[in-house]
N, C-alpha and C positions, 0 to 999 in steps of 0.2 A: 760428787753425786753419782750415785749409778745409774748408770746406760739404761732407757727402756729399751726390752724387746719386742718385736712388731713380728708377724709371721704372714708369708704371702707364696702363693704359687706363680710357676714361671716355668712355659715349657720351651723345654730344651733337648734337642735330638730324638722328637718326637714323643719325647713322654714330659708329663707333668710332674715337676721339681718342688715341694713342698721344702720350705728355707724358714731360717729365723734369721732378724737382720736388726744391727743395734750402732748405735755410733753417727758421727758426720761425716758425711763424705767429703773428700778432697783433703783434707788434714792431712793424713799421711796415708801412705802406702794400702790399699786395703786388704784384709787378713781375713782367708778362705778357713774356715774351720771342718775339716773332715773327719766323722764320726767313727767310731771299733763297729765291729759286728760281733753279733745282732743287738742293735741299737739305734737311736737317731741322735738327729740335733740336738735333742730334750737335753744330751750331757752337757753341753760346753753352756747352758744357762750361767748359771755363777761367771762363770770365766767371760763370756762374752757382756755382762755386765761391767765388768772391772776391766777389758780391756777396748768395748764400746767407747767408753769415756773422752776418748781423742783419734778415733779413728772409725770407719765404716769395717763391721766382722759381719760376714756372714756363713753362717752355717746353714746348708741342705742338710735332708733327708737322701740316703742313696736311693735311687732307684730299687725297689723291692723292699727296703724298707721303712719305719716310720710312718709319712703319711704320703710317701711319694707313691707314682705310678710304679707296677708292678711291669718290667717288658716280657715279651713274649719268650724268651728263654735266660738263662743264668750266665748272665754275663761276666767276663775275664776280668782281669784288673785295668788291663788299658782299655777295657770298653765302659769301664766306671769312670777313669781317670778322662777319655773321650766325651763325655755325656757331662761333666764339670767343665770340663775347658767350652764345652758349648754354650754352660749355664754363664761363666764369668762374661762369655761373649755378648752372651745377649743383654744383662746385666750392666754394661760396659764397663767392668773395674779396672781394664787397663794391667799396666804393670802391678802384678800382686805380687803379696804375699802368700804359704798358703803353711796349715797347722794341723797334722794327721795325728789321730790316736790308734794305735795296733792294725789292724787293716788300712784306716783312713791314713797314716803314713805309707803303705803301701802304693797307693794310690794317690799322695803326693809325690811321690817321688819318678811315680812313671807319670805324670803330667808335667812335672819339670824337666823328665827329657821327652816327653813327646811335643812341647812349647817351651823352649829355652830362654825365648824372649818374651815370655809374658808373666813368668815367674822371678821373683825376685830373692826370695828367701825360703826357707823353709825348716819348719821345726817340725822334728818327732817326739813322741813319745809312746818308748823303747821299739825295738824290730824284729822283724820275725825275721830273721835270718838263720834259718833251719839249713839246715843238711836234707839230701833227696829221703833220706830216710823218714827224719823229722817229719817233712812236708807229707809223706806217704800215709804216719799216722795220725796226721793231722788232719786229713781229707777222709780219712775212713772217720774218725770220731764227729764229724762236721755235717755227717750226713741230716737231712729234713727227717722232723719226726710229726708224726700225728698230730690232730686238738687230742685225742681221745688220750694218747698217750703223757702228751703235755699237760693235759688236766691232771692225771693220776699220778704226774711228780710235782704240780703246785705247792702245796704245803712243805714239801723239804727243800724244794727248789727255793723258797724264797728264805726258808733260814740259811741255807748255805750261801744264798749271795749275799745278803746282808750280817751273815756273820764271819764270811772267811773272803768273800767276795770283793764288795765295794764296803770294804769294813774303815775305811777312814771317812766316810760318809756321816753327814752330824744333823740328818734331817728324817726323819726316818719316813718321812711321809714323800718326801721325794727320792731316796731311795724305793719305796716300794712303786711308786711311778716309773723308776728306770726298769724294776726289773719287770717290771707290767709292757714297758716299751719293746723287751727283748723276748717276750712273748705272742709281740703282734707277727702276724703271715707268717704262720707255721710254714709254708709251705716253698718261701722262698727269704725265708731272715738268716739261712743257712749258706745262699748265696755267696755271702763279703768274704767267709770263712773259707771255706771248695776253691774261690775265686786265687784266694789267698794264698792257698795251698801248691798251687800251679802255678806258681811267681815267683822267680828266682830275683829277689830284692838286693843281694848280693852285686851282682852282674849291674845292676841301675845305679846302687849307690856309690859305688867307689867312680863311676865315670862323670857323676852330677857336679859341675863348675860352678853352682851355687853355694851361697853358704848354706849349713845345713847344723843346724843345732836340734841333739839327740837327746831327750831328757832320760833318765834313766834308774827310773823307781825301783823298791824291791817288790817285781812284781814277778807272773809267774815267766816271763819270760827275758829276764834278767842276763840268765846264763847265754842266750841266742846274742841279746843284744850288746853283749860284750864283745862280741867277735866283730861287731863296725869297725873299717876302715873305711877314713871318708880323705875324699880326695881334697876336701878343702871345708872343715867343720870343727865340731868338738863334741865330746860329750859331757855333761851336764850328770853327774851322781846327786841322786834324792836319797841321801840314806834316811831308813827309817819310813819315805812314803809309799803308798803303795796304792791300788783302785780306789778310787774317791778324792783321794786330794783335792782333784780339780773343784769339788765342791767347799773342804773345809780349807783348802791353800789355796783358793783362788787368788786373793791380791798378792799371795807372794809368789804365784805360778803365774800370774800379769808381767808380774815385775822383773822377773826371769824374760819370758820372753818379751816385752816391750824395750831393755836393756837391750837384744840380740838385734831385731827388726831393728831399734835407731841409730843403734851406733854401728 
């Protein structure tokens, strides 16, 4: 049977934390879910159903996005990754695990070395591991744009994420929910991305003494995440998957990583 999902606020490091949370607690290990930008929790639904089942997941909302509190300026990676380790604290999950998609890997991975002993595992999926260049034009295209401006690219904006996009996506009605969520705070949902850009993920992951399992879609940054060396990991090839999966390969994207987390 699938996991119900429950949603609640909790604040942590002065701002209010909007989460989804599915599962029993104490069973096993429990499993932080960390969202891409610009996005929230709404994505690992599916998957936190199917991996709720025997263990406590919870996914936030970042700070700035979703339906969490906005802070007073645009926060780094370690001040996102800081503001999570506060949420687990308050929370009490104890030794975790924790499970980043594109930025939200970023930000797993500098919570694992900024808390070595409160993490236990950790899975990505794929890394931005850019060159200074990469990162360079990755922060100019990353910049905040308008309502007025985001209005006037709606209708092609949502065929191009739903048709080149999250094109493994088998629900079309919650596809156009995600891309409605990457729409919400124009004004700071560009945050995760800028943040992102100014992180050398390279330098964090080859020193992390966790395990660390790299899932590795054909997605757009495919070619960056080939260049992982992990000090103690593996990576995991999805040929053929790409954005969405986690909605249409949920149980087999469970079963990957519940495989990893138990054994």
């Amino acid at each position: 049977m699938m996991a119900a999902i429950h949603r609640a606020y909790v604040t942590a490091a002065g701002c209010q934390i909007h989460y989804r949370q599915a599962g029993p607690d104490g069973a096993r290990s429990p499993l932080l879910l960390i969202h891409p930008s610009p996005s929230s929790s709404l994505v690992y639904e599916p998957l936190m159903a199917e991996m709720g089942k025997d263990r406590l997941v919870i996914a936030p909302d970042l700070p700035g996005h979703g339906m969490s509190d906005v802070p007073p300026e645009a926060p780094a990676i370690a001040e996102y990754a800081a503001t999570l380790l506060a949420l687990e604290a308050t929370l009490g999950l104890g030794l975790f695990d924790i499970m980043g998609y594109h930025t939200g890997g970023m930000i797993a991975a500098e919570m694992a070395r900024q808390q070595q002993a409160a993490v236990r595992k950790i899975v990505m999926i794929s890394a931005f591991l850019f060159t200074a260049e990469e990162r360079a034009r990755m922060k100019d295209r990353a910049g905040s744009h308008g309502v007025d401006e985001r209005a006037a690219g709606f209708g092609h904006g949502w065929q191009n994420f739903k048709t080149h996009f999250w094109r493994m996506g088998n629900d079309e009605v919650r596809t156009w929910n995600l891309y409605i969520e990457a729409q919400r705070n124009p004004a700071t949902s560009s945050w995760g991305l800028q943040a992102a850009a100014d992180y050398d993920l390279a330098a964090t992951l080859g020193g992390l003494p966790q395990p660390v399992l790299l899932l590795n879609p054909e997605d757009e940054v495919r070619p960056q995440t080939s260049r992982a060396i992990l000090r103690n990991g593996k990576v995991h090839d999805l040929p053929g998957w790409t954005h969405g999966f986690v909605d249409s390969k949920a149980a087999e994207t469970a079963k990957i990583v519940r495989d990893f987390l138990d054994n």
